[in-house]
N, C-alpha and C positions, 0 to 999 in steps of 0.2 A: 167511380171513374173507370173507364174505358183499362182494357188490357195494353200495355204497352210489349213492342220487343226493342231491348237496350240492348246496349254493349255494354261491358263492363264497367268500363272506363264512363257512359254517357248512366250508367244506375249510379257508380261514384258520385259524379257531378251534381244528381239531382239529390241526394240524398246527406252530401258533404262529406264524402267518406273516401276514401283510396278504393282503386279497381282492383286494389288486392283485398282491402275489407268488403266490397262490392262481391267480389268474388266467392270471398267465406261465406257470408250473408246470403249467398244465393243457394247455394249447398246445404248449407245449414235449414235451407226455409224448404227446402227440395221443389226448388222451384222450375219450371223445366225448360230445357238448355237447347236450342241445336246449333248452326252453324250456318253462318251467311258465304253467299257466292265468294269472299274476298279470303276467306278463313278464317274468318272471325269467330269468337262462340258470342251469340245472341241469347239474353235470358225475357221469356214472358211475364210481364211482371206487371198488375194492381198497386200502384202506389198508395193508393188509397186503404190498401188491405196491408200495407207492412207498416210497423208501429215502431221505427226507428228512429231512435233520439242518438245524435252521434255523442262521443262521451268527449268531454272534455279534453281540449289539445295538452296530455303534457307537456313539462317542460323538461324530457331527459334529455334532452343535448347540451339547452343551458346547466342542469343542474351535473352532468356527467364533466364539463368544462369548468364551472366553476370548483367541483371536485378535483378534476385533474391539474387545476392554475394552482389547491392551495398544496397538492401533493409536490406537484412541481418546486414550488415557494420553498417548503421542507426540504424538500433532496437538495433543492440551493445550498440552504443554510447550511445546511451536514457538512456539504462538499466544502464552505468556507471553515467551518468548525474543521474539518479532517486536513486542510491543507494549512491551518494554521498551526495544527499538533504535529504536523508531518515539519513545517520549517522551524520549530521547536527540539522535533528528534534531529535532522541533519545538524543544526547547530550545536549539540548535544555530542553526537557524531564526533562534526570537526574537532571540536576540542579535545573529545578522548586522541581521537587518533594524532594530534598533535602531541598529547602528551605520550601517547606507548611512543612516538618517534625520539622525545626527549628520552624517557627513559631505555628504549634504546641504545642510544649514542653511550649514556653514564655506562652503560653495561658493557658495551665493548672498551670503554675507558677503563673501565675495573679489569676485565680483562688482559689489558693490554698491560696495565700495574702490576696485576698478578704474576704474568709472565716474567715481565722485568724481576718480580721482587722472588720469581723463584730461581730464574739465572743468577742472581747476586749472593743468594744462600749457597746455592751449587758452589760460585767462586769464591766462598768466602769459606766453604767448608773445607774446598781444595785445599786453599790458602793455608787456613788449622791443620790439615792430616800433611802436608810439606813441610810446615812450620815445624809439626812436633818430631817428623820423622829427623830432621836437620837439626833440632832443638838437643843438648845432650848435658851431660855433669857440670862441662865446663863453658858451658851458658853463664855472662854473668848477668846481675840483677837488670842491669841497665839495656842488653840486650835483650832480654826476654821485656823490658816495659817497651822499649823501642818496637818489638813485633805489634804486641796489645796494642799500640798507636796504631800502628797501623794498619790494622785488623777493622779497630774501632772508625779508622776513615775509612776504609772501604765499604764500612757498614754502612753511614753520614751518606757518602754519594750514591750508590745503592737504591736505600731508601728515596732522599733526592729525584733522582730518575726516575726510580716507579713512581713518585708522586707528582715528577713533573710532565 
């Protein structure tokens, strides 16, 4: 066969290949190049003398796509797996912090009882150290139960209060 001058792009064509493998393929074969009026580069080129079988079309875009559909697929699933553990934890959550609010509340109620029931000791202490100071020989039996009464009621509501 006759020598031909192609373009890259017109050796691709006849050969089945990209002007970029057209291109390697011309380099590699040192096959010799110049440049047309338009600036194009022009290779000389025997087709009859190159023994190129184009290789088989991959399929890396299908196989790079069906890869990236089953990665896809997964990071799905995670993401429903992670967000059903996550509305698992806030429910989890809500209750605790419902319950520190209950126990809470019991705690300033104990407190507030405490208080109560250590003003009532204070008054009740007062009450004994008046009593006894006022208390004397000529105390009789019935006076001194009559205080205890009523020591013992102020005890009664006291109590009472801080628990109510």
């Amino acid at each position: 066969m006759p020598i031909e001058t192609l373009t890259y792009s017109a050796l691709g064509a006849r050969l089945r290949i990209s002007a970029q493998a057209a291109r390697s393929l011309a380099k590699r074969l040192g096959l010799p190049r110049s440049v047309s009026d338009d600036g194009k580069a022009l290779v000389s080129v025997d087709l009859a003398e190159i023994r190129h079988a184009p290789r088989p079309g991959r399929r890396r875009g299908a196989d790079k796509a069906a890869s990236l559909k089953a990665k896809i697929a997964g990071l799905e699933a995670n993401i429903a797996r992670l967000e059903l553990a996550a509305a698992g934890h806030r429910a989890d959550f809500e209750h605790e912090r419902e319950r520190a609010d209950r126990l809470l509340i019991e705690l300033l109620q104990a407190n507030t009882e405490t208080t109560a029931a250590k003003e009532a000791a204070a008054r009740l202490e007062g009450a004994l150290r008046t009593s006894s100071r006022h208390a004397g020989p000529a105390d009789s039996p019935a006076q001194a139960q009559h205080r205890l009464g009523r020591l013992a009621a102020d005890l009664v509501a006291g109590d009472r209060k801080a628990s109510g």
